[in-house]
N, C-alpha and C positions, 0 to 999 in steps of 0.2 A: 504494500500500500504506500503511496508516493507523501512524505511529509512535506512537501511545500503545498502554500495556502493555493486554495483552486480560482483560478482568475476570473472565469465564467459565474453570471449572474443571471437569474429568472424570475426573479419576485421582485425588483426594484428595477429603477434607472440607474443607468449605467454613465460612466464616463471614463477618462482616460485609455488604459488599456484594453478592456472591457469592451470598448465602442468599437464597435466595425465601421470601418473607413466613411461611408458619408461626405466623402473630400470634398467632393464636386458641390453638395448640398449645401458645406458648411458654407463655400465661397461665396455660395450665393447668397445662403441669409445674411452674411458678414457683409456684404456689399449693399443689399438691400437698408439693414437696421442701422451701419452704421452713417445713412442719410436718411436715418428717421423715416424710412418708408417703411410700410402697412403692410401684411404678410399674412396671405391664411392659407395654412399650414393643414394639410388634412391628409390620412389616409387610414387604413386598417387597423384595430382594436391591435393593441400591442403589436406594433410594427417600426416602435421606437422615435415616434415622436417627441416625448417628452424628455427623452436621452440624447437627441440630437439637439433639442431648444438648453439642455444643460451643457451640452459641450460647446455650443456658441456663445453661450451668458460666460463661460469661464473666458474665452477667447478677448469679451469686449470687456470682459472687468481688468484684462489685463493691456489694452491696447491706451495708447495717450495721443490727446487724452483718453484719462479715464471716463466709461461710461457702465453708469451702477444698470443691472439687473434687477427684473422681480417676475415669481414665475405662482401665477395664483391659479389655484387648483379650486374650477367650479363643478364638480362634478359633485352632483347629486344636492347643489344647489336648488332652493325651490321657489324663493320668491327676491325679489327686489334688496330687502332688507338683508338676508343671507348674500348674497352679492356684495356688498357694500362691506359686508364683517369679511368677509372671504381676502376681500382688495386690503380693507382693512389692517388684516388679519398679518398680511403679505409684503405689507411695510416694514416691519422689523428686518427684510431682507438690505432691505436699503440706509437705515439709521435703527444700530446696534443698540444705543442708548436711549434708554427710557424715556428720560427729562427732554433731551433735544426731540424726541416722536411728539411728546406731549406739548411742546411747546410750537411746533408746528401745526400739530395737530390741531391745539388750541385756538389759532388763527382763521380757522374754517369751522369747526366743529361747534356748538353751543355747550355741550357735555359729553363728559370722558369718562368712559372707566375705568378701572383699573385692577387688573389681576394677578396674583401671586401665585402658580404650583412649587410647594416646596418637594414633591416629589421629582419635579425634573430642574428646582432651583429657575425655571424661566417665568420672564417680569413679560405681561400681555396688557396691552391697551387697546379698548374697544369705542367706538362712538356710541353714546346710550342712549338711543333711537327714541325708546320709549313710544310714546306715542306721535311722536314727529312726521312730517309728512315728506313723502322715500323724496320726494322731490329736489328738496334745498339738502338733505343729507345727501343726496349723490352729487349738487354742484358743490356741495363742501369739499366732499372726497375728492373731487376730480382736479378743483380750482387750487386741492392742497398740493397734488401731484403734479399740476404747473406750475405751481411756484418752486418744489424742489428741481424740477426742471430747468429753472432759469440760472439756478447754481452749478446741476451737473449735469449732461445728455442722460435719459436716462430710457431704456427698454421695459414694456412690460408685456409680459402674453400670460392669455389667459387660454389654459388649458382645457378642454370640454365647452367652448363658447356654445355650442348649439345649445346649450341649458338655459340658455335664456331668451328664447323662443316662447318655453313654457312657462315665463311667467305671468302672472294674471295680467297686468297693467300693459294694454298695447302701444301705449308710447314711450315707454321703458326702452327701449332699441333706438328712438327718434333722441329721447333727453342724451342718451349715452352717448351719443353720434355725434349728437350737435356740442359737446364737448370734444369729442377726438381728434375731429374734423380743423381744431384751432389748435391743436398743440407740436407747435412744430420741431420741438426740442424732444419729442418724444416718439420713439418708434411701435408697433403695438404687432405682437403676432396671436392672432385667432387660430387658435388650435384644437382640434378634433376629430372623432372617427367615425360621429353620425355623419355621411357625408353628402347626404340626400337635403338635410336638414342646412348645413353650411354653404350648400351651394345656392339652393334657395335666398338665405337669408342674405346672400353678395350676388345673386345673379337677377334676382327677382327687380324688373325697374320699379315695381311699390316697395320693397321695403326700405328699411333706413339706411342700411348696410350696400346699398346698392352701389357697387364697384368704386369700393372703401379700400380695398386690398389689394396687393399683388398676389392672385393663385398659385397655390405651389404644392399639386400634388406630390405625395412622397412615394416614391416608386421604388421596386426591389433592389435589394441588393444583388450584385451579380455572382455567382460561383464561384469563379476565381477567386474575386475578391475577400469571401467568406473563406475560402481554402488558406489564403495568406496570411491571413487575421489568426485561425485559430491553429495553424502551423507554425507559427511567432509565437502562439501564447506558450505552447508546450515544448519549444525550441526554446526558449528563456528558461525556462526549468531542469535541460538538459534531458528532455525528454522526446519522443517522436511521434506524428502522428499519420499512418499512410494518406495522401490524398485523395485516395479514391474512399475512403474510409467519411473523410469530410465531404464530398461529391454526393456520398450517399444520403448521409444527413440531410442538406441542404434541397434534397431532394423529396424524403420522405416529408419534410419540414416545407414545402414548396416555399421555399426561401424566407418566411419567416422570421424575422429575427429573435424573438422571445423562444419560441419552438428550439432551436437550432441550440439556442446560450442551452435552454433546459437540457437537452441532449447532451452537448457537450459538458456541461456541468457533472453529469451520471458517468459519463464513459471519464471521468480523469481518475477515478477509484478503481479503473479495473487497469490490471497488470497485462494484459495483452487485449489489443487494438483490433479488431476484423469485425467485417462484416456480422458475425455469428453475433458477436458483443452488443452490435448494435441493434439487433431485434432483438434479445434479452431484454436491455435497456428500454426498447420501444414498447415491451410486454410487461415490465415491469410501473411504468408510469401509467399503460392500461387500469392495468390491476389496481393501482393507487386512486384511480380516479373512476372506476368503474359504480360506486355508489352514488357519487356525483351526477353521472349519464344515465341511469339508469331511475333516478327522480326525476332528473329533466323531461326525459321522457315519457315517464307515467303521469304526468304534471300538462303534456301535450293532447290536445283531441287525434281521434282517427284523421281526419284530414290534413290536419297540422304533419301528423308523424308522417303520411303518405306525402305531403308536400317538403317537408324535411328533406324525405330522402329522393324525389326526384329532384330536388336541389345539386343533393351531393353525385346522383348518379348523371345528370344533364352539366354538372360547374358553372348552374345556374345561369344557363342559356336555352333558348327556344321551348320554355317549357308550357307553354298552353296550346300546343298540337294535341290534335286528337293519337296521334300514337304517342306522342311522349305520355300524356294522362294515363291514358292504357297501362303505360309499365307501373305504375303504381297504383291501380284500383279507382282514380278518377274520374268520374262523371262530365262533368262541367268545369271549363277555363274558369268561373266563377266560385267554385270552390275553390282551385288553387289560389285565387287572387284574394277572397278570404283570410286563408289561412296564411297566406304572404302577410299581409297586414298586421295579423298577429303576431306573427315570427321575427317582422320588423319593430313592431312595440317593446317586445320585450329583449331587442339584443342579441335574438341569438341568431340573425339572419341580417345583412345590410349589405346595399346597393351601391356599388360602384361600376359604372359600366353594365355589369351582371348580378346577379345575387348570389353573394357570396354564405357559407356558415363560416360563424367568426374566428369561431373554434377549430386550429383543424385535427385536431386528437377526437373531437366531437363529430366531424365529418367522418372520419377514418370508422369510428367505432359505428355509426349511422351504416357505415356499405359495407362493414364486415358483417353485420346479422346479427351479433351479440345480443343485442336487446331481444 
């Protein structure tokens, strides 16, 4: 068993070593953000958005001048007011110190509060909304984040944007807008992987967002490239990895990047590298998540589970022909388009191009029959 720390990661974001290349990407948001242009950032449910927007924020925190980072995380965000604490919340990225937050803060804000966890020792300031109307609290927030602006360029993206589509208040997106739209010191990237919903929200000429951003779908990594990456990581360790070994990952993985780390992650614990290893491994992560897929799916109607799997067995092209239905027991285009809807509410189906399942260990397990 190999004692050095294992370089691969599959439950967090990643950065430095860790990160597979994205060269070409980083140039570009680095080109984009560092003249304050607008970026919406979209593709696939873990396919390292969030890891390429943190290996960028390190790049401009260290370029001069200096331009401070903030990287606020709206996901499962649900009204205006959560919003606000979220941005809020995501300030301390920017001014470490308490008194200097609150005294900026103070500027904009009518009321502050203030919180202490002694269990992680960390000092939090919140705006105490109370009964206030989201209105003047979001030009507080915004007007405070131009004014630290005018002191340092400063970047901010907000991760999972399409969440605030679903908040009650429809001019929520107009007020937000009609602040971004003035702040020229400031660069902003719209990040997410509903992408049906982000394209809407920037492509659509009614809404607020409408061509706010520079588009920048985030597209696969290529083979090679992943071969390189994780042949470095295990050549630094004085270890070896065959390439056709990596070839095949990347492949069962259909380039994935979260998939691929988690593979590679399992295989640095075993003493000999092949093929055989590698479906152990892939049977092995089965088995671990087989309770998981196996609720998912009892949790699904008849139609849903037959539109599931003509998803995974079409790769979610041409599927409201009368022989594509057929191969899974449907009647009616209208039933598949149904049960798409549902499949798309709840995440575990989204449209890029084609309809994709998001999961692909949950694809895999859908065509093998298992359930």
């Amino acid at each position: 068993m190999p004692s050095s720390p294992n370089p691969f990661s599959y439950t967090q974001t990643v950065t430095g070593k860790a990160f597979c290349n994205r060269q070409q990407e980083q140039q570009d948001l680095l080109r984009y953000l560092q003249t304050s242009q607008n970026v919406l950032l979209y593709s696939h449910r873990r396919h390292g958005k969030t890891s390429l927007i943190r290996q960028v924020f390190e790049t401009l925190k260290k370029s001069r001048p200096r331009i401070d980072t903030m990287l606020v995380n709206l996901y499962g965000t649900l009204t205006e007011r959560e919003f606000i604490e979220a941005v809020f919340k995501a300030m301390g990225q920017i001014e470490s110190r308490t008194d200097r937050l609150m005294k900026l803060a103070g500027n904009f804000m009518k009321s502050i509060r203030y919180s202490y966890d002694p269990v992680t020792q960390s000092h939090t300031i919140f705006p105490d909304l109370g009964a206030t109307e989201i209105k003047p609290a979001l030009d507080g927030l915004m007007e405070m984040l131009a004014a630290y602006s005018d002191k340092r360029r400063l970047v901010v993206a907000f991760d999972e944007f399409q969440e605030i589509a679903a908040y009650s208040k429809n001019d929520f997106e107009k007020q937000l807008r009609s602040h971004i739209q003035n702040q020229g010191n400031i660069g902003y990237v719209f990040s997410g992987s509903q992408t049906h919903l982000l394209q809407r929200m920037f492509n659509d000429y009614d809404r607020a967002f409408y061509q706010q951003a520079q588009s920048y779908p985030l597209g696969k990594i290529e083979t090679p490239d992943f071969v390189a990456w994780a042949v470095t990581l295990f050549k630094e360790q004085k270890r070896a990895i065959p390439e056709a070994v990596v070839e095949d990952i990347v492949l069962r993985c259909e380039h994935h990047p979260m998939y691929i780390q988690q593979f590679l992650y399992h295989l640095w614990d075993e003493p000999h590298l092949d093929g055989a290893v590698v479906d152990r491994v892939e049977q092995r992560i089965f088995r671990r998540r087989r309770l998981e897929f196996i609720n998912l799916w009892d949790s699904l109607t008849q139609n849903q589970k037959k539109t599931l799997r003509l998803i995974a067995l079409k790769e979610g092209r041409d599927l409201f022909g009368a022989v594509a239905l057929q191969m899974v027991g449907l009647n009616r285009a209208s039933q598949a388009t149904r049960a798409i809807e549902a499949l798309l509410a709840r995440e575990i189906v989204e449209k890029n191009e084609r309809y994709h399942i998001q999961d692909i260990l949950l694809k895999k397990w859908v065509l093998s029959g298992l359930q």
